[in-house]
mmCIF file of the protein (N, C-alpha, C, O) and its ligand, coordinates in Angstrom:
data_MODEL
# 
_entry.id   MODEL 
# 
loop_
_entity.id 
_entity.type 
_entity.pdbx_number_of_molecules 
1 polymer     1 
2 non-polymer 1 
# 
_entity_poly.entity_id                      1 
_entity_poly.type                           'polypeptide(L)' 
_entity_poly.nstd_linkage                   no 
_entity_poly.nstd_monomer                   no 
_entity_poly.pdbx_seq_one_letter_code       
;(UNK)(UNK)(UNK)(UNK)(UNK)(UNK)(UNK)(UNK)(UNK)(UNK)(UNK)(UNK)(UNK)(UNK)(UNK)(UNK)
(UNK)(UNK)(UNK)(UNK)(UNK)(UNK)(UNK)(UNK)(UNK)(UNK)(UNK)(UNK)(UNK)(UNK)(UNK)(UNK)
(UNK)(UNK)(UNK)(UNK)(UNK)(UNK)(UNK)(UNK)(UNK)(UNK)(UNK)(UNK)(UNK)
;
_entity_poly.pdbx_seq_one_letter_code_can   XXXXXXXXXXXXXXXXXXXXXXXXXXXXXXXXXXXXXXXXXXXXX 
_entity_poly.pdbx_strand_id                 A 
# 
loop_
_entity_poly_seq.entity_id 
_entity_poly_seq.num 
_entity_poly_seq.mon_id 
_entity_poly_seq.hetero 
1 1  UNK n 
1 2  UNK n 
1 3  UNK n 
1 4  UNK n 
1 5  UNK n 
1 6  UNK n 
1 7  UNK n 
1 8  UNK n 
1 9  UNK n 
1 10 UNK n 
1 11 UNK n 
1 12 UNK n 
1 13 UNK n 
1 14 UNK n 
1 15 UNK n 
1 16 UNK n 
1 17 UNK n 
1 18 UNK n 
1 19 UNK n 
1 20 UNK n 
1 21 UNK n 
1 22 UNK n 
1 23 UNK n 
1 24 UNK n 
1 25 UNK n 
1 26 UNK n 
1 27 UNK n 
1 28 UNK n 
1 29 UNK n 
1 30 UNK n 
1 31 UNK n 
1 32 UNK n 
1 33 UNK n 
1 34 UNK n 
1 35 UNK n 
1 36 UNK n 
1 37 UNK n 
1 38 UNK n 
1 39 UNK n 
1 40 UNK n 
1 41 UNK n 
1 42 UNK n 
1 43 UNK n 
1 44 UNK n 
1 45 UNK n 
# 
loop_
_struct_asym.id 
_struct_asym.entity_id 
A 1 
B 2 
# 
loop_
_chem_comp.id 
_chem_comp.type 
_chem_comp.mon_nstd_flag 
UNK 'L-peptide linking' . 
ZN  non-polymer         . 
# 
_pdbx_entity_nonpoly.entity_id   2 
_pdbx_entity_nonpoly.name        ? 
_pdbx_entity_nonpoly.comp_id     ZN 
# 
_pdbx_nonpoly_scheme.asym_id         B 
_pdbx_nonpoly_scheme.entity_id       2 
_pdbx_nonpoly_scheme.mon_id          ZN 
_pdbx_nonpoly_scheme.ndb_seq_num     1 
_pdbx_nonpoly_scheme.pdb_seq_num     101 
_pdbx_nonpoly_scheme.auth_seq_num    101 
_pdbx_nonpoly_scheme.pdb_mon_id      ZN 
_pdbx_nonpoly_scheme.auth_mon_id     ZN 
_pdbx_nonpoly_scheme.pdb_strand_id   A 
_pdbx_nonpoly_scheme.pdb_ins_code    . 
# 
loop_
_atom_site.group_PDB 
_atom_site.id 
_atom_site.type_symbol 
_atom_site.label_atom_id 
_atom_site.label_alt_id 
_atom_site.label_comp_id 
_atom_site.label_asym_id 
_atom_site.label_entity_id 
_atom_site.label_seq_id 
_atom_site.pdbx_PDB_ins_code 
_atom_site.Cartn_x 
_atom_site.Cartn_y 
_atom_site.Cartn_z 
_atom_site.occupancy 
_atom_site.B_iso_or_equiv 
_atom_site.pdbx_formal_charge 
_atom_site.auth_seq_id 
_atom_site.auth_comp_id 
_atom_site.auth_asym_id 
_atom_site.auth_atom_id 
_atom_site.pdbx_PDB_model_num 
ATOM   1   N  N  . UNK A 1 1  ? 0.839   -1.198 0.000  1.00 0.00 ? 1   UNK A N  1 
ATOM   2   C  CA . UNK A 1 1  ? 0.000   0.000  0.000  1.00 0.00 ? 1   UNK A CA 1 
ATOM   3   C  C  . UNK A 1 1  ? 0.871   1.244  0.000  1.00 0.00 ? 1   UNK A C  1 
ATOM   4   O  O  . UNK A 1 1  ? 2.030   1.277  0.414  1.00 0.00 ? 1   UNK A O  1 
ATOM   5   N  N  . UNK A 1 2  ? 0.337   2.043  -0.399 1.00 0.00 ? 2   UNK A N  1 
ATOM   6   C  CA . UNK A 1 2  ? 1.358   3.146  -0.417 1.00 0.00 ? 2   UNK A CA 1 
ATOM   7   C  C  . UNK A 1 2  ? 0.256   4.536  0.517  1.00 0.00 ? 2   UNK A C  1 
ATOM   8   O  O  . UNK A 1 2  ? -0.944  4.318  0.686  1.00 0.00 ? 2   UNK A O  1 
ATOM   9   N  N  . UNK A 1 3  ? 1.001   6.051  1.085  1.00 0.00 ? 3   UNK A N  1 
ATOM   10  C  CA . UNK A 1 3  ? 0.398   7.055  1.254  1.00 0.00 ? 3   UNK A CA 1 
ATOM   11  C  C  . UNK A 1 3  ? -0.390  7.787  0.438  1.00 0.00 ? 3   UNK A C  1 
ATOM   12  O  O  . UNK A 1 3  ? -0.252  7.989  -0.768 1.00 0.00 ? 3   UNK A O  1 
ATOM   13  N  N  . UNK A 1 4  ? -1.426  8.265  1.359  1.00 0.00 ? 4   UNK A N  1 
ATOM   14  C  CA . UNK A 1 4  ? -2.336  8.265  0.378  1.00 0.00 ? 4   UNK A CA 1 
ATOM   15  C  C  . UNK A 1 4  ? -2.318  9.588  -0.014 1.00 0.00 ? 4   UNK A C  1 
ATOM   16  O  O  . UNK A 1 4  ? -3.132  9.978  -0.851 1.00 0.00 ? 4   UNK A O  1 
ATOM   17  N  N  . UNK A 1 5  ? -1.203  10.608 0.654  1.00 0.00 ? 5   UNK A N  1 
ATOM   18  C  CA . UNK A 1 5  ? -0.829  11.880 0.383  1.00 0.00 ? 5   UNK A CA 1 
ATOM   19  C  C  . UNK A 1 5  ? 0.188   11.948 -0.081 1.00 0.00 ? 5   UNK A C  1 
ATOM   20  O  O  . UNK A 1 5  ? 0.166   13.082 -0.560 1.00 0.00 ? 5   UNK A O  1 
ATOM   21  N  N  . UNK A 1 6  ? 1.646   11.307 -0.428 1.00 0.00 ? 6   UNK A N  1 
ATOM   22  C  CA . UNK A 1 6  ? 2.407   11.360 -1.070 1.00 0.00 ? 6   UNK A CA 1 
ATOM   23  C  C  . UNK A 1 6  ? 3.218   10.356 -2.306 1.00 0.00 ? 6   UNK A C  1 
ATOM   24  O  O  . UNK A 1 6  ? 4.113   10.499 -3.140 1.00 0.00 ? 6   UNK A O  1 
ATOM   25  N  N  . UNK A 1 7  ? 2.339   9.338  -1.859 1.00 0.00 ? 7   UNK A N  1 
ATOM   26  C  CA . UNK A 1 7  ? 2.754   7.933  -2.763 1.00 0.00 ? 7   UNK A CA 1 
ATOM   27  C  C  . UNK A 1 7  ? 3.570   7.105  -2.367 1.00 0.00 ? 7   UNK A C  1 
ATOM   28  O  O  . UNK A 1 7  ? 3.678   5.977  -2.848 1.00 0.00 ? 7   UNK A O  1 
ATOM   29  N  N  . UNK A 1 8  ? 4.417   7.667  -1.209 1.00 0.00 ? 8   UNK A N  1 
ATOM   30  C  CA . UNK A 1 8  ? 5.555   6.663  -0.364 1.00 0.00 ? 8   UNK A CA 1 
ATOM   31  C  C  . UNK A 1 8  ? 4.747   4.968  0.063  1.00 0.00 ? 8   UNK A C  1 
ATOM   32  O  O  . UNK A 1 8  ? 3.631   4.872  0.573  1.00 0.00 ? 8   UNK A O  1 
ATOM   33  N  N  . UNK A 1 9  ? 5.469   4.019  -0.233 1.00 0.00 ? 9   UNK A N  1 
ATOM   34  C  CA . UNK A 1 9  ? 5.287   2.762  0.663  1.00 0.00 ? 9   UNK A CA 1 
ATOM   35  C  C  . UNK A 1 9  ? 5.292   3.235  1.648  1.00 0.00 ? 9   UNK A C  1 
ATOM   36  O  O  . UNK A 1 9  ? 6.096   4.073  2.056  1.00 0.00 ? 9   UNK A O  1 
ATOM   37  N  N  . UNK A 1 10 ? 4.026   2.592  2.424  1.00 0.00 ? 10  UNK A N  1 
ATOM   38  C  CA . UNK A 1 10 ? 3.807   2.151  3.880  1.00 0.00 ? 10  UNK A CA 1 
ATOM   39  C  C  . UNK A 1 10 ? 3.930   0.878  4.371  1.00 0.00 ? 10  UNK A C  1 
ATOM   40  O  O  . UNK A 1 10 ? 3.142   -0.038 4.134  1.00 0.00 ? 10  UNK A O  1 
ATOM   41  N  N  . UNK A 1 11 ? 5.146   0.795  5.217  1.00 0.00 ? 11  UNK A N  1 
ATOM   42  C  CA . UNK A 1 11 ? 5.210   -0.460 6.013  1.00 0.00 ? 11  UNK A CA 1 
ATOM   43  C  C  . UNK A 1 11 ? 4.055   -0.998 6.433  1.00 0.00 ? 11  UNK A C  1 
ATOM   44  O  O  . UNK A 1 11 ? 3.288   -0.109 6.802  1.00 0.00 ? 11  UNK A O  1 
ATOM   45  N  N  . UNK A 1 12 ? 3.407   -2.550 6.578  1.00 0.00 ? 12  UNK A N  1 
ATOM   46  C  CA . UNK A 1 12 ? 2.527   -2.828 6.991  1.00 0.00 ? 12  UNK A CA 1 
ATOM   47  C  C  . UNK A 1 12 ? 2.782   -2.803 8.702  1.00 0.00 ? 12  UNK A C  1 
ATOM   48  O  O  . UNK A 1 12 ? 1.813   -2.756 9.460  1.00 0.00 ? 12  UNK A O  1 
ATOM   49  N  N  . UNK A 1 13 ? 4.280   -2.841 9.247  1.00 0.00 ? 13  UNK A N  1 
ATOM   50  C  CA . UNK A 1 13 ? 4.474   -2.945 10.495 1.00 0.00 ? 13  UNK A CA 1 
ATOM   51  C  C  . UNK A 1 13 ? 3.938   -1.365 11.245 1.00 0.00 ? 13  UNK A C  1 
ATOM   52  O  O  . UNK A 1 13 ? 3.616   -1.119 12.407 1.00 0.00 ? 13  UNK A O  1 
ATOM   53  N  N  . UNK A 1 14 ? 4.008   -0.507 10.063 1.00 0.00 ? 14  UNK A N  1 
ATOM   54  C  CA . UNK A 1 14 ? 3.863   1.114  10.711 1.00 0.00 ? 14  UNK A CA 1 
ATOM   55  C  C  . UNK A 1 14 ? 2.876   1.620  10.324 1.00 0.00 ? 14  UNK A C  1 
ATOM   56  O  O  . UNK A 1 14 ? 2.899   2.795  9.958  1.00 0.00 ? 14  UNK A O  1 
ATOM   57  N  N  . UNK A 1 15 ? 1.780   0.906  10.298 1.00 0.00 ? 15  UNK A N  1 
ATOM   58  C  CA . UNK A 1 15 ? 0.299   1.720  9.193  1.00 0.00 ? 15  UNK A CA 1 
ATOM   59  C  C  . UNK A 1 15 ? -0.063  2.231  9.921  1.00 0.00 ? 15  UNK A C  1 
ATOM   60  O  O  . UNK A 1 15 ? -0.261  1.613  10.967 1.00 0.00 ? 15  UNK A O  1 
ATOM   61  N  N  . UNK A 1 16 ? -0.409  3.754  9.872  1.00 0.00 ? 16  UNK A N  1 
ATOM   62  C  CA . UNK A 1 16 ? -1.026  5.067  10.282 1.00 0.00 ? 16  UNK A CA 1 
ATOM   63  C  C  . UNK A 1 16 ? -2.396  4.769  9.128  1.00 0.00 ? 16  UNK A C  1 
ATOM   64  O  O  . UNK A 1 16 ? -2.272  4.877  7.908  1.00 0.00 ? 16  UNK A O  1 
ATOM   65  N  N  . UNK A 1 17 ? -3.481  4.439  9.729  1.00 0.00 ? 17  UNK A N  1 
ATOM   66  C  CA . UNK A 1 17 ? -4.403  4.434  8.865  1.00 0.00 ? 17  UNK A CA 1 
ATOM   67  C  C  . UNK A 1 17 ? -5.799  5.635  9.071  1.00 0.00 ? 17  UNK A C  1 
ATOM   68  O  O  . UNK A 1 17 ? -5.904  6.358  10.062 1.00 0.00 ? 17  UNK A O  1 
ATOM   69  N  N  . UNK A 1 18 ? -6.674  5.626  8.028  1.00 0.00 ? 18  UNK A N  1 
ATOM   70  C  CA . UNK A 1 18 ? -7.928  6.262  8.385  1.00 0.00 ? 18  UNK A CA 1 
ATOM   71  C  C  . UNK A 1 18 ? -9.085  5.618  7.971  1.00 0.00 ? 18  UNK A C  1 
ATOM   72  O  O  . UNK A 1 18 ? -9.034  4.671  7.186  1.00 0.00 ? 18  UNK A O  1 
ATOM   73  N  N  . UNK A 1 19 ? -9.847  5.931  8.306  1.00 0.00 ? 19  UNK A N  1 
ATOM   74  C  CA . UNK A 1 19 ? -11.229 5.607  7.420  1.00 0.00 ? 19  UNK A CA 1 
ATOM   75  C  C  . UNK A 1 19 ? -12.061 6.454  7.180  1.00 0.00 ? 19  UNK A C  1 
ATOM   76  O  O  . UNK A 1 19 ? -12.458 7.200  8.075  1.00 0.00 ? 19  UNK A O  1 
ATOM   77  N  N  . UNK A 1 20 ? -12.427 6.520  6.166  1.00 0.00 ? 20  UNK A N  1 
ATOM   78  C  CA . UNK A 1 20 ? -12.662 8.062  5.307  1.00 0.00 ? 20  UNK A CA 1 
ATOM   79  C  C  . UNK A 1 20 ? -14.073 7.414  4.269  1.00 0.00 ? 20  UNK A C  1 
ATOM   80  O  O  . UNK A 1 20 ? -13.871 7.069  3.104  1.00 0.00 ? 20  UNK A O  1 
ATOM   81  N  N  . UNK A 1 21 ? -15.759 7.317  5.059  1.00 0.00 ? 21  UNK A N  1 
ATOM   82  C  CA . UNK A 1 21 ? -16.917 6.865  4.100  1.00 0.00 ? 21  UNK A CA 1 
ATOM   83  C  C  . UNK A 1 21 ? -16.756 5.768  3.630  1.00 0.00 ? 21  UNK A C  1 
ATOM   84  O  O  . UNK A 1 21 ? -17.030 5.563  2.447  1.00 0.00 ? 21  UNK A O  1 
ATOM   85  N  N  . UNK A 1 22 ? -16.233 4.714  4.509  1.00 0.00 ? 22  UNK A N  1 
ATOM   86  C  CA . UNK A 1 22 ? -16.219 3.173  4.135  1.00 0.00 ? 22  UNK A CA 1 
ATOM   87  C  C  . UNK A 1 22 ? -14.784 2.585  3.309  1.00 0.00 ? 22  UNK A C  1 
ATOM   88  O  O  . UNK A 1 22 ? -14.792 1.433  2.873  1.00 0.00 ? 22  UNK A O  1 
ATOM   89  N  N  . UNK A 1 23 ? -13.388 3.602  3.112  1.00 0.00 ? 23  UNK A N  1 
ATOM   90  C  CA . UNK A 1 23 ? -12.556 3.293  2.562  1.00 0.00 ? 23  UNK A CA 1 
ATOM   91  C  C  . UNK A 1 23 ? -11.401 3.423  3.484  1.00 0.00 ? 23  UNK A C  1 
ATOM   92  O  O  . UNK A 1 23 ? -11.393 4.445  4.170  1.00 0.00 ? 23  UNK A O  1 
ATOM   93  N  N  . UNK A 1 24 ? -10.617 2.749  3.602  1.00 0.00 ? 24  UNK A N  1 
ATOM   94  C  CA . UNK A 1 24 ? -9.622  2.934  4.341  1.00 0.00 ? 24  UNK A CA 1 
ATOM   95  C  C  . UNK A 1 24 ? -8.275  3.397  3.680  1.00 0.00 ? 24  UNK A C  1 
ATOM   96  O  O  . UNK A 1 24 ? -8.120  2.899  2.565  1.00 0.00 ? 24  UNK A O  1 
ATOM   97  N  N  . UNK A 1 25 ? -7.166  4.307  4.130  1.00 0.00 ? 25  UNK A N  1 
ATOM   98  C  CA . UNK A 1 25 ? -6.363  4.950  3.624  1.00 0.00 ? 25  UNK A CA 1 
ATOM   99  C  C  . UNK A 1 25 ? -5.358  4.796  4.794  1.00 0.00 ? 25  UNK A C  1 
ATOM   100 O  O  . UNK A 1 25 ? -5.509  4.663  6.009  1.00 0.00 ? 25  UNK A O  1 
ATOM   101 N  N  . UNK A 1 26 ? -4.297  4.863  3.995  1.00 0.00 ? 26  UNK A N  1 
ATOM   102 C  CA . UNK A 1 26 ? -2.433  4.588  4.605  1.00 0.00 ? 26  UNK A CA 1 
ATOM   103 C  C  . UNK A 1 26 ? -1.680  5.497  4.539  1.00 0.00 ? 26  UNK A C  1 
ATOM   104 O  O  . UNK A 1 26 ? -1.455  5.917  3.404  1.00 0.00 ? 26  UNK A O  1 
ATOM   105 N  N  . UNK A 1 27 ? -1.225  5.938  5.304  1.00 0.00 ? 27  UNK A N  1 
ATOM   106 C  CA . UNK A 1 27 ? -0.028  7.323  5.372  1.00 0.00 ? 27  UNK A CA 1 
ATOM   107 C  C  . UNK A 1 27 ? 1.201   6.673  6.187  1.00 0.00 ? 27  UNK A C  1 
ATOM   108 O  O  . UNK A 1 27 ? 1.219   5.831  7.084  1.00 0.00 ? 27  UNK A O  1 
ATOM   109 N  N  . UNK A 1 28 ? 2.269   7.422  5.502  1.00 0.00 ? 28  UNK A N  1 
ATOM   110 C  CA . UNK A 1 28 ? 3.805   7.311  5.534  1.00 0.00 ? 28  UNK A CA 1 
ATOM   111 C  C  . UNK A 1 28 ? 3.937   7.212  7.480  1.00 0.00 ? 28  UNK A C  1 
ATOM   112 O  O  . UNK A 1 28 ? 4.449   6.470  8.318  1.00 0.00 ? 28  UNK A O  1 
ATOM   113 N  N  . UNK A 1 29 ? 2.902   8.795  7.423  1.00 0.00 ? 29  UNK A N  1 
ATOM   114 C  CA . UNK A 1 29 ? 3.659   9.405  9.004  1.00 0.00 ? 29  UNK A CA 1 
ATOM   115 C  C  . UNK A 1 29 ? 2.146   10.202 9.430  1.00 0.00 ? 29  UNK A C  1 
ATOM   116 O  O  . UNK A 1 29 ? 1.066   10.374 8.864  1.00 0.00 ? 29  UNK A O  1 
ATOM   117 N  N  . UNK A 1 30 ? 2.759   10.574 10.785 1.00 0.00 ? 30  UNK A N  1 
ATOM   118 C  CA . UNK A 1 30 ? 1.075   11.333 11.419 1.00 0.00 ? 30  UNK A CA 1 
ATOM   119 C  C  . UNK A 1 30 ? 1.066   12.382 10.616 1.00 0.00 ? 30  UNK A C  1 
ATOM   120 O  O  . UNK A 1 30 ? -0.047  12.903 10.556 1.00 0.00 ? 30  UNK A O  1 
ATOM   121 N  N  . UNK A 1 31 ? 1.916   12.912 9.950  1.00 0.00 ? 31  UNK A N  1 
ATOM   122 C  CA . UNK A 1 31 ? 2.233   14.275 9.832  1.00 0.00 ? 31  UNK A CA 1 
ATOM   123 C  C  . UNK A 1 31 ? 0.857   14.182 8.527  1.00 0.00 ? 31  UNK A C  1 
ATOM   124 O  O  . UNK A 1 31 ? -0.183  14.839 8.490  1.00 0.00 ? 31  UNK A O  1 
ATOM   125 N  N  . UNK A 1 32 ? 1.364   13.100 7.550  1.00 0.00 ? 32  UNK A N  1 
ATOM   126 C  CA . UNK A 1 32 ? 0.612   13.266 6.465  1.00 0.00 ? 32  UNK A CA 1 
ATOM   127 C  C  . UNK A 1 32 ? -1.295  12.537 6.632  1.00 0.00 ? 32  UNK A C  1 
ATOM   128 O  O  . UNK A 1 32 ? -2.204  12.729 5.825  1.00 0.00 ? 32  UNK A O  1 
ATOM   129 N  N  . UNK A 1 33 ? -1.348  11.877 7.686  1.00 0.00 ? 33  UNK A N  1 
ATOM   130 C  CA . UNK A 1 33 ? -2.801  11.167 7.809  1.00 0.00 ? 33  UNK A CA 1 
ATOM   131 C  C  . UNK A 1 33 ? -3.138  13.171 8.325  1.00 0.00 ? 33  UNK A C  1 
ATOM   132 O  O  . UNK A 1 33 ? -3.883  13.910 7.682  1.00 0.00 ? 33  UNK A O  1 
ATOM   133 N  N  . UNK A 1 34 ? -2.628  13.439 9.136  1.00 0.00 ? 34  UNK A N  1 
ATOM   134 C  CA . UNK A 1 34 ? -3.272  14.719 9.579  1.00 0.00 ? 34  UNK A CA 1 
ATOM   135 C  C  . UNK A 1 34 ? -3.796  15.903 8.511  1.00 0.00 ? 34  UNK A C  1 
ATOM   136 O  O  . UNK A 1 34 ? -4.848  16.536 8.594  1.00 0.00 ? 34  UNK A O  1 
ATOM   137 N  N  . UNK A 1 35 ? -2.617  16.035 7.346  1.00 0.00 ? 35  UNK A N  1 
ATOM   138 C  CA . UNK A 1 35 ? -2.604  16.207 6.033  1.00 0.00 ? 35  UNK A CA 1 
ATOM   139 C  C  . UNK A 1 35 ? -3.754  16.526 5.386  1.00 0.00 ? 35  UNK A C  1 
ATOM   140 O  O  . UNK A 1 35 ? -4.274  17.569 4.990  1.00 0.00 ? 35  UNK A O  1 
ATOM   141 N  N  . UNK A 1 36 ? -4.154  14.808 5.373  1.00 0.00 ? 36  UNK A N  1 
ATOM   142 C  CA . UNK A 1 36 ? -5.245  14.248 4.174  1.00 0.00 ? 36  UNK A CA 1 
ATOM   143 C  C  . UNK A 1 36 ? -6.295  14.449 4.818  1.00 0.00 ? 36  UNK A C  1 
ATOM   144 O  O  . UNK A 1 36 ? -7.175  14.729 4.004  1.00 0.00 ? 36  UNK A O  1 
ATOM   145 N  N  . UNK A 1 37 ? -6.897  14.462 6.421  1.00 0.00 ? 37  UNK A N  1 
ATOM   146 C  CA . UNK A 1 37 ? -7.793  14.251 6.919  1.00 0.00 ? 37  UNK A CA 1 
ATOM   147 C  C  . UNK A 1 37 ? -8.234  15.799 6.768  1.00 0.00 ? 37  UNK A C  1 
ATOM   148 O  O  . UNK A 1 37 ? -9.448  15.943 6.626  1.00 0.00 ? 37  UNK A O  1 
ATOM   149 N  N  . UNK A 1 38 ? -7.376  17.113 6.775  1.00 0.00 ? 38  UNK A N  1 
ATOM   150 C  CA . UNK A 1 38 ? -7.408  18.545 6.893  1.00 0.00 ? 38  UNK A CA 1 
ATOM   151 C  C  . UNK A 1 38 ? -8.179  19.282 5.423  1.00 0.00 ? 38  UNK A C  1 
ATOM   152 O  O  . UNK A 1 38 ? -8.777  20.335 5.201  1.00 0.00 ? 38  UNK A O  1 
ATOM   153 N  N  . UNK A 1 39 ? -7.599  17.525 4.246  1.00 0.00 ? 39  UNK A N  1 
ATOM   154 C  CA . UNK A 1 39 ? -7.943  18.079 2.971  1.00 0.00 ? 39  UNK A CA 1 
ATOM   155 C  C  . UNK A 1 39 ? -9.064  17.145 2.463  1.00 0.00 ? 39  UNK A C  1 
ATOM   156 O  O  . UNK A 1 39 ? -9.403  16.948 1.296  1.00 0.00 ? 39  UNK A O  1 
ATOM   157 N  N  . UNK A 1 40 ? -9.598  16.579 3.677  1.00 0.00 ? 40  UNK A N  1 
ATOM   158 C  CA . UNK A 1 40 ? -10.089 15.497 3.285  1.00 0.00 ? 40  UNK A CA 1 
ATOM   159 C  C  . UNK A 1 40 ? -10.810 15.761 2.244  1.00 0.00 ? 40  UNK A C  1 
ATOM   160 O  O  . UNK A 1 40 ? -10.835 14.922 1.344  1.00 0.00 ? 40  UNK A O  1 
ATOM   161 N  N  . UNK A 1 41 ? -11.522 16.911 2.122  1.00 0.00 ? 41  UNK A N  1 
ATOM   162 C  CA . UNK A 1 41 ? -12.777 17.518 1.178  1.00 0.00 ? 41  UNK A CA 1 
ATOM   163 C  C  . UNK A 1 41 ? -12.440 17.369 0.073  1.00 0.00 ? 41  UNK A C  1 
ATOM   164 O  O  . UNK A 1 41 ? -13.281 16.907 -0.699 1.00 0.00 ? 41  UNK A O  1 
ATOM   165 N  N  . UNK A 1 42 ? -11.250 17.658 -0.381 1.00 0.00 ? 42  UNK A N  1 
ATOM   166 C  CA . UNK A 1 42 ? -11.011 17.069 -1.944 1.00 0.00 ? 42  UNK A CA 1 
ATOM   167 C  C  . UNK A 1 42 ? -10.614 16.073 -2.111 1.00 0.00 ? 42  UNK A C  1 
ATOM   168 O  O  . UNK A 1 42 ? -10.367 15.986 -3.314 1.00 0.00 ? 42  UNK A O  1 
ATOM   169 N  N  . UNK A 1 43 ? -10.339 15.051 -1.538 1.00 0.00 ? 43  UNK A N  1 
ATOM   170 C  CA . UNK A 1 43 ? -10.135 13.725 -1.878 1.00 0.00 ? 43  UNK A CA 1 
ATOM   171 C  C  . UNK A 1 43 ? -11.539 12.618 -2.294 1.00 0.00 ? 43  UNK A C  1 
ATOM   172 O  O  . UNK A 1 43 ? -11.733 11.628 -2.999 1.00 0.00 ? 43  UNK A O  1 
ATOM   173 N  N  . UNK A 1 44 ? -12.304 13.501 -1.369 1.00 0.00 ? 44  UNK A N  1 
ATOM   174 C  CA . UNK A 1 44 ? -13.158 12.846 -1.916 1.00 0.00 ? 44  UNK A CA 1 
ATOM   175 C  C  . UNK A 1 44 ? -14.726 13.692 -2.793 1.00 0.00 ? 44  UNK A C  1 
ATOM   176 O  O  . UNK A 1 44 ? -14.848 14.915 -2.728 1.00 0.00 ? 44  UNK A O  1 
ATOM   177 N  N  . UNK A 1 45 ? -15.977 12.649 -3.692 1.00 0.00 ? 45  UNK A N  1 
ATOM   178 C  CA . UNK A 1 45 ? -16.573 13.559 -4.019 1.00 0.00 ? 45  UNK A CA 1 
ATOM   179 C  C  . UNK A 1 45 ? -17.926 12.906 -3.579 1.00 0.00 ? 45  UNK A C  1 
ATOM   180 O  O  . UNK A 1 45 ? -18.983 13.520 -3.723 1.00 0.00 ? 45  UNK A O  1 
HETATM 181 ZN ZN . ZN  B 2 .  ? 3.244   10.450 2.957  1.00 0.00 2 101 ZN  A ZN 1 
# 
């Protein structure tokens, strides 16, 4: 799986995950789940 804000592999040992309307999403680091969750509005429609 890779981040879902920058494209980096995510270790399965280090998954920072979310769930975002029934889909689940993987980030590198907190930095970037915090990121995606801030932008969540355009990620999704
Ligand atoms: Zn990332």
């Amino acid at each position: 799986m890779e981040c879902a804000v920058c494209g980096s592999p995510v270790h399965q040992y280090e998954q920072i995950t979310t769930n975002h309307e029934t889909t689940d999403y993987y980030f590198c680091s907190d930095e970037h789940k915090e990121e995606f969750e801030s932008l969540s509005g355009e990620f999704t429609k």
